[in-house]
C-alpha positions as CSV (number, residue, x, y, z in Angstrom):
1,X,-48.4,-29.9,18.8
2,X,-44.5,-29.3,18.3
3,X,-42.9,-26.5,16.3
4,X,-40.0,-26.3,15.1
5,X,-37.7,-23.1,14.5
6,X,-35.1,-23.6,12.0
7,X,-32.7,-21.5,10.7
8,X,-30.0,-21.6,8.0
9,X,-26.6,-20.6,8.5
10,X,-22.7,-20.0,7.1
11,X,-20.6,-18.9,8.9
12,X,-22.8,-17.3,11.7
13,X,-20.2,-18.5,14.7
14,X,-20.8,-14.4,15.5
15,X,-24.1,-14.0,14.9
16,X,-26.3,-16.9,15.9
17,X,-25.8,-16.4,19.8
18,X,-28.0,-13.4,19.4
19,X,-30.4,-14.5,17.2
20,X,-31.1,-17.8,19.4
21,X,-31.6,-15.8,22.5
22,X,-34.2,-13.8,20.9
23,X,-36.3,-16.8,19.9
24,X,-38.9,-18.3,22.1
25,X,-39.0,-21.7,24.0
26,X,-42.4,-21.2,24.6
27,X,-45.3,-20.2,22.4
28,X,-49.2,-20.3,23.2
29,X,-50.8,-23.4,21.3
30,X,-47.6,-25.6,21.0
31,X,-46.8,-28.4,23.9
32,X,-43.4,-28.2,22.4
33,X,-41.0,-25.6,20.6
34,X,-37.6,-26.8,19.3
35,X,-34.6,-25.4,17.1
36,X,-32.9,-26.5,14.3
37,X,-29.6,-25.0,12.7
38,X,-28.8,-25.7,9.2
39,X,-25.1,-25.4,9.0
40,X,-24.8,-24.9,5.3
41,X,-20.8,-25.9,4.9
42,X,-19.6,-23.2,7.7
43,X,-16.0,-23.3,8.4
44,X,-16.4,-21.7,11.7
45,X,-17.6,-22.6,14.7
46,X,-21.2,-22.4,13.7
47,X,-22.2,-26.0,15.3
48,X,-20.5,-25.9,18.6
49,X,-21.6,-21.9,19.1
50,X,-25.5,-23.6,18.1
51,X,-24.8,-26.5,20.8
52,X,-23.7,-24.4,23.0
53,X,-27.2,-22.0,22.9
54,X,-28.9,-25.0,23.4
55,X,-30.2,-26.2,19.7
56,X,-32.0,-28.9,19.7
57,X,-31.4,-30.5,16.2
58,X,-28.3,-29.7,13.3
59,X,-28.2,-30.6,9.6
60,X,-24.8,-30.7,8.4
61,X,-24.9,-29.7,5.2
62,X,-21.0,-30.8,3.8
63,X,-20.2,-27.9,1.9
64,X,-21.6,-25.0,0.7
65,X,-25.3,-25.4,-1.1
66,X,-26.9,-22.5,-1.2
67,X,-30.1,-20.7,0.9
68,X,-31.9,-22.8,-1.2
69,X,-30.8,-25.7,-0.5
70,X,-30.1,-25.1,3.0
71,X,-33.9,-24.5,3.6
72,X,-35.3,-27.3,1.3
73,X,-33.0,-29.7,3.7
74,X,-34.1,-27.6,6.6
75,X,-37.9,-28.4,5.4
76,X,-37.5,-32.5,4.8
77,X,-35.5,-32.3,8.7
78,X,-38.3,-30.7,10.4
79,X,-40.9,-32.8,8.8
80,X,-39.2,-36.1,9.8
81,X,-38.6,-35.1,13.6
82,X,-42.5,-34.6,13.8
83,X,-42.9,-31.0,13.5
84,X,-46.2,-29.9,12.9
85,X,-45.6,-26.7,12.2
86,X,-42.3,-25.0,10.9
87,X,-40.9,-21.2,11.2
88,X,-38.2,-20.1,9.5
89,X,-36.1,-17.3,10.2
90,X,-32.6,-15.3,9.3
91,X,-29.5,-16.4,11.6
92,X,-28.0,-12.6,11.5
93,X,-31.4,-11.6,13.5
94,X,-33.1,-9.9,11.2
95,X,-36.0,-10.5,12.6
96,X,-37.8,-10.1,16.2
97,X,-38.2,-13.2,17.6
98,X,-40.8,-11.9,19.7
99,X,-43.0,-12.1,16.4
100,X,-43.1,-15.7,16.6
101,X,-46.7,-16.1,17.9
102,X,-47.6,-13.7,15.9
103,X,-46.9,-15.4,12.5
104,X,-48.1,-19.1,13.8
105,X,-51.5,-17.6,14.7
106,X,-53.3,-17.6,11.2
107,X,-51.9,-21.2,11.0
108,X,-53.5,-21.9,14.6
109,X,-56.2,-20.6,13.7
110,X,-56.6,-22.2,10.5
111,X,-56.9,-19.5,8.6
112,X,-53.8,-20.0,6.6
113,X,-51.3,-23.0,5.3
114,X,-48.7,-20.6,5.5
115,X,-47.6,-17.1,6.9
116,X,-45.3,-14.6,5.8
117,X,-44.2,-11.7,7.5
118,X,-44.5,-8.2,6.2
119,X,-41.4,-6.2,6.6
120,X,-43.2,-3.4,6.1
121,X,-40.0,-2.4,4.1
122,X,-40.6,1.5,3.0
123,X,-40.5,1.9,7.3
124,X,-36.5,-0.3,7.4
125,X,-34.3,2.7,7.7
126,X,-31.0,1.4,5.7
127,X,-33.1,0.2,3.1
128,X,-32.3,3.1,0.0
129,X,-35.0,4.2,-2.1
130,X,-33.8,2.3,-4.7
131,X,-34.0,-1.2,-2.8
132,X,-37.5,0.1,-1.8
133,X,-38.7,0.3,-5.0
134,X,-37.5,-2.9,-6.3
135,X,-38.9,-4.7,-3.5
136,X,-42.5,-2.8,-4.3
137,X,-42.0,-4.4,-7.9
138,X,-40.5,-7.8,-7.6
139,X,-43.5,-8.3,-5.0
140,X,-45.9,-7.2,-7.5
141,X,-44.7,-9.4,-10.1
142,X,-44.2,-12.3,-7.7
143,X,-48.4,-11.5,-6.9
144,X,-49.3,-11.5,-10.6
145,X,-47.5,-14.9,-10.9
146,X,-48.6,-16.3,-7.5
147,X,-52.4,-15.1,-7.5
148,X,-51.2,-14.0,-3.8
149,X,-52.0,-10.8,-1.8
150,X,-48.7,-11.0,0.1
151,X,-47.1,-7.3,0.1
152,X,-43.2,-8.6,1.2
153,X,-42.5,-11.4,-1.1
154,X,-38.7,-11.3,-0.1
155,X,-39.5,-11.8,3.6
156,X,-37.6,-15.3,4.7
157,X,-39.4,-14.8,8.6
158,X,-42.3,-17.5,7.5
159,X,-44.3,-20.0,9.1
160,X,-45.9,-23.2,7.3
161,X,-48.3,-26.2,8.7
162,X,-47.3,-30.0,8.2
163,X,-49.2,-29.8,5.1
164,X,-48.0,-26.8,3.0
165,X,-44.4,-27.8,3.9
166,X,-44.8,-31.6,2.5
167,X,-45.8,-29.7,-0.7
168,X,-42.8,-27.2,-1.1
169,X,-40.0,-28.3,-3.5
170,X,-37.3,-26.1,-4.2
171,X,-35.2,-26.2,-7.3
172,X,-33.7,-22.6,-7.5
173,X,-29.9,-22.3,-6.8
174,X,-30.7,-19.1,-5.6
175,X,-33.4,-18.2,-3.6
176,X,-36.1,-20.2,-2.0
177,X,-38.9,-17.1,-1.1
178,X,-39.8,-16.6,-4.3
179,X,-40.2,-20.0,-5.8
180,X,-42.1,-21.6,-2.5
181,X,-45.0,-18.3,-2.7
182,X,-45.8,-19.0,-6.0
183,X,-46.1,-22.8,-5.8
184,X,-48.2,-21.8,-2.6
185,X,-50.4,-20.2,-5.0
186,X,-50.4,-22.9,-7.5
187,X,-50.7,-25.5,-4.9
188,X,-53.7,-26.1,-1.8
189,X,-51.8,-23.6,0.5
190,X,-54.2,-20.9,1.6
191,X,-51.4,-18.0,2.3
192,X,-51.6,-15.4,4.8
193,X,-49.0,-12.1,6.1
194,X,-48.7,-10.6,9.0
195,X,-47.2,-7.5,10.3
196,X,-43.4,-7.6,12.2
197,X,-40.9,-5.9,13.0
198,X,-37.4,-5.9,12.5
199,X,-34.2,-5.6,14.5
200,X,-31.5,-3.2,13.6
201,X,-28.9,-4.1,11.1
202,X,-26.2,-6.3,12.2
203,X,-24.6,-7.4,9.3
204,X,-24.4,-6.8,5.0
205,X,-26.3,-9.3,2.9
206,X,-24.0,-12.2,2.1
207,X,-26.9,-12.8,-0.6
208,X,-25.9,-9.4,-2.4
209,X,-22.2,-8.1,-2.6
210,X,-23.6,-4.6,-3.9
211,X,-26.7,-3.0,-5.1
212,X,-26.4,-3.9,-8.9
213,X,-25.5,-7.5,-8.1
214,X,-29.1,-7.1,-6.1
215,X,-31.0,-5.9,-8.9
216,X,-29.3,-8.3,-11.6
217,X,-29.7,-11.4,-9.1
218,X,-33.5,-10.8,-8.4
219,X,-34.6,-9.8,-11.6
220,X,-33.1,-12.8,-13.4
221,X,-34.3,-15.1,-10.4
222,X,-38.1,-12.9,-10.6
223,X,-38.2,-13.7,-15.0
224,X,-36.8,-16.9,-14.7
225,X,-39.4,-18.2,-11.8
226,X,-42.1,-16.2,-13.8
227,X,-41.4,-18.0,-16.5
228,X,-41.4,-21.6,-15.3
229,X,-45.0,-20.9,-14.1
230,X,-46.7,-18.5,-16.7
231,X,-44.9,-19.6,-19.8
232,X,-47.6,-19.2,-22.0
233,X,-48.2,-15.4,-21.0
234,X,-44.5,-14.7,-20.9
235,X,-43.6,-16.1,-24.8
236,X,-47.2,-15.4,-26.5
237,X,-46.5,-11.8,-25.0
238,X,-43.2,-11.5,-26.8
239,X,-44.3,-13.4,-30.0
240,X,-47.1,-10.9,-30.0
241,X,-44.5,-7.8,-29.8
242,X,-42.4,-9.4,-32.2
243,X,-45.2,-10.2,-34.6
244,X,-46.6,-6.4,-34.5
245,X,-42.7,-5.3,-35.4
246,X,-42.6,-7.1,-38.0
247,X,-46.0,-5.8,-39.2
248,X,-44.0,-2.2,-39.4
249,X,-41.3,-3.4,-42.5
250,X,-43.9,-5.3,-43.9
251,X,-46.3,-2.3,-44.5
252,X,-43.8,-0.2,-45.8
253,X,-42.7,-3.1,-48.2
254,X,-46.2,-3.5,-49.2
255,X,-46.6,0.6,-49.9
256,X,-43.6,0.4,-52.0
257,X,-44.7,-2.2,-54.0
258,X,-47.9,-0.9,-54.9
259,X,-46.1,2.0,-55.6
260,X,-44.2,0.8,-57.9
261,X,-41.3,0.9,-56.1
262,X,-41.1,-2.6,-54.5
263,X,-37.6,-3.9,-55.6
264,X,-36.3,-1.1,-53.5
265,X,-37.5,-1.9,-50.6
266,X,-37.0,-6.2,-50.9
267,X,-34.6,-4.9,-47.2
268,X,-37.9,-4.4,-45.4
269,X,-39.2,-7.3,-46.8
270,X,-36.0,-9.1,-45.3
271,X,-36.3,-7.6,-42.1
272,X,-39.9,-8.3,-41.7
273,X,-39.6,-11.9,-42.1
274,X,-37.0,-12.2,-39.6
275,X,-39.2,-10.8,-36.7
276,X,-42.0,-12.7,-38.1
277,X,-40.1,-16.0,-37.7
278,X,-38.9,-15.0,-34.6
279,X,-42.6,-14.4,-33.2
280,X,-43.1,-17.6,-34.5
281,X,-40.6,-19.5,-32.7
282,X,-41.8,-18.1,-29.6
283,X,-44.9,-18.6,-29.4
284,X,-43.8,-22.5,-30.1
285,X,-41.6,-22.1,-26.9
286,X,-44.3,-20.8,-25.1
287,X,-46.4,-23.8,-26.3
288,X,-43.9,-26.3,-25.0
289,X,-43.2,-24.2,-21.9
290,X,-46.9,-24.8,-21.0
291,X,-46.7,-28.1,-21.7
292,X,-43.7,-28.6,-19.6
293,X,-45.2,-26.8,-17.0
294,X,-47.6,-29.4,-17.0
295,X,-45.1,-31.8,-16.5
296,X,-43.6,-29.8,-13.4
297,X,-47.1,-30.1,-11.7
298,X,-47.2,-34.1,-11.9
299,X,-43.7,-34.3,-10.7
300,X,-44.2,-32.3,-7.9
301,X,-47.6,-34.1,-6.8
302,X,-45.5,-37.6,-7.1
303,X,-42.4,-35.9,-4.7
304,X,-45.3,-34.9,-2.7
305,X,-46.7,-38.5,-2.1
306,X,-43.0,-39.6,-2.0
307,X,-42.1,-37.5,0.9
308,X,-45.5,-38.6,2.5
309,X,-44.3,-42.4,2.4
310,X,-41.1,-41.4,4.0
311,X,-42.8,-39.3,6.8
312,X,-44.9,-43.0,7.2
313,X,-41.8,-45.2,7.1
314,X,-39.9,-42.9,9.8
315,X,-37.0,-42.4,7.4
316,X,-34.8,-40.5,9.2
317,X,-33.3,-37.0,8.2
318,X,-30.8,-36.7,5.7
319,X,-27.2,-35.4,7.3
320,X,-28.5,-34.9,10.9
321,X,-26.9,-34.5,13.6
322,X,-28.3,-34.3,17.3
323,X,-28.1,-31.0,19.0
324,X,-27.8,-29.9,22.8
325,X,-30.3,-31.9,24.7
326,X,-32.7,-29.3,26.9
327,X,-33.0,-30.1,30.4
328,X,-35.9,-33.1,31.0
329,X,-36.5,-33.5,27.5
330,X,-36.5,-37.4,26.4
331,X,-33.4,-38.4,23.8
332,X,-34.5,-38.4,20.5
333,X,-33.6,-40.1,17.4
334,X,-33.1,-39.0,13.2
335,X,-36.6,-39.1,13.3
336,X,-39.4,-38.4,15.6
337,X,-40.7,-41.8,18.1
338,X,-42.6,-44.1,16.7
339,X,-43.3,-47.6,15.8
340,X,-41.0,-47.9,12.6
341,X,-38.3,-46.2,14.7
342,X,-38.7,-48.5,17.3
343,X,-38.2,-51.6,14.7
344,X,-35.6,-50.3,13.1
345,X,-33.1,-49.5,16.2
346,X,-33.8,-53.1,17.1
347,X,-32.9,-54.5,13.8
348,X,-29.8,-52.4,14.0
349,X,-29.1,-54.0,17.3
């Protein structure tokens, strides 16, 4: 059994010494732990400081991509040098490495495809009462949408088994915790939380340069991911509003008029059909959202059974880069040993 640690960085040349000397090189149930850096476009000295600390594999992204896309790349790595389980954690430390066991057990168990860990967040002392609260909602909404139970949706310390990782496919530009819990829910991915704790702040979030550029950033990333998987709820709910608004001028357009008084009124009449054909042209959207959505399912089965045929073939990881070799441990390729490797380096040959 191997597990692999990764964690995404930029810039983090300060930072990542600390983190990597909190995390684990053994962990009950595994024959072998590794680490895995994704330098997502740093221009520091992110690579040689992870080298240095001994980390066993690097994707070099070539610029700057994103979280996202950091982790997605991060994902594909780590299934390709044979990991059969994957946790991912913050390079500023953020979380206690010491917690590692911890969030691998319901997967060891198998009790769970995937395991996130619960910040507990109303306990994180520079957390304000306003980022409190909005965590408490976004995870609500991200349940509702998910059909999860998992209190701390925003938590990036998470561990996933072969087979729930070969399923995730990110597409956000912003933000991969949201999007990969509610495909888990969508998906065969029993989830699961645990409880962890937290290390003391080291750093602000590069994520969110104030508090308003928080709550604008989540909520637009929370409706848009709602969206893409409950579009039918989403637009029949605001065709419905819109339909009962335009109820409201339509009355009163009818009172007049049997009043006598109809010509009057012809505004309300006006008005009314505006909303009406507005209610109308969302519920269509809402029809073709679902449909789409039905698209977005088939697509991601075929990228599943894609990435499976690659994990067969032994393609090798997409801009990798070998890391500090630990002490006894037998060179390793882009990809994990086995029989396609084998063919391959001698056709290079």
């Amino acid at each position: 059994m191997k597990l692999i640690i990764q964690i995404p960085c930029l810039n983090e040349e300060e930072h990542l010494p600390g983190t990597l000397a909190d995390l684990p090189r053994e962990v009950a149930g595994f024959d072998v732990v590794e680490w895995l850096v994704i330098d997502d476009g740093s221009t520091d000295r992110t690579i040689d400081v992870a080298r240095a600390n001994g980390v066993d594999h690097i994707v070099k992204l070539t610029n700057n991509k994103g979280l996202a896309a950091g982790f997605q790349a991060g994902l594909d790595a780590c299934l390709k040098l044979g990991a059969d389980v994957i946790v991912n954690t913050d390079a500023d430390n953020q979380y206690d490495g010491a917690d590692i066991p911890k969030l691998v057990g319901p997967i060891l168990e198998g009790r769970a495809d995937m395991v996130v860990g619960d910040r507990e967040t109303d306990s994180i002392e520079h957390f304000s009462p306003l980022k409190k609260r909005l965590q408490k909602l976004g995870s609500w909404v991200v349940r509702q949408a998910s059909s999860t139970e998992i209190p701390d949706t925003t938590s990036g310390f998470r561990a996933y088994n072969r087979e729930a990782a070969i399923q995730m496919a990110v597409v956000s530009k912003y933000t991969y915790t949201l999007e990969t819990l509610i495909q888990a829910g969508k998906l065969l991915v029993a989830t699961d939380h645990v409880q962890i704790r937290t290390n003391p702040k080291t750093r602000e979030s590069r994520l969110f340069p104030s508090m308003w550029a928080y709550v604008r950033r989540n909520a637009v990333a929370i409706t848009r991911i709602y969206a893409q998987y409950e579009p039918l709820k989403v637009f029949m709910t605001l065709a419905a509003v819109l339909f009962l608004a335009a109820c409201v001028p339509f009355t009163r357009f009818t009172v007049a008029y049997i009043g006598g008084d109809g010509a009057g009124h012809v505004q309300s009449l006006i008005f009314g059909a505006v909303l009406f054909n507005a209610s109308v042209v969302l519920a269509a959207l809402g029809v073709i959202g679902d449909l789409l959505y039905g698209q977005r399912i088939m697509t991601q089965r075929i990228f599943e059974r894609v990435r499976r045929i690659e994990l067969q073939l032994d393609v090798p990881p997409s801009h990798y880069e070998p890391g500090a070799k630990p002490t006894g441990q037998a060179p390793t390729t882009g990809a994990h040993a086995g029989p396609h490797t084998e063919e391959r380096e001698a056709i290079q040959l």
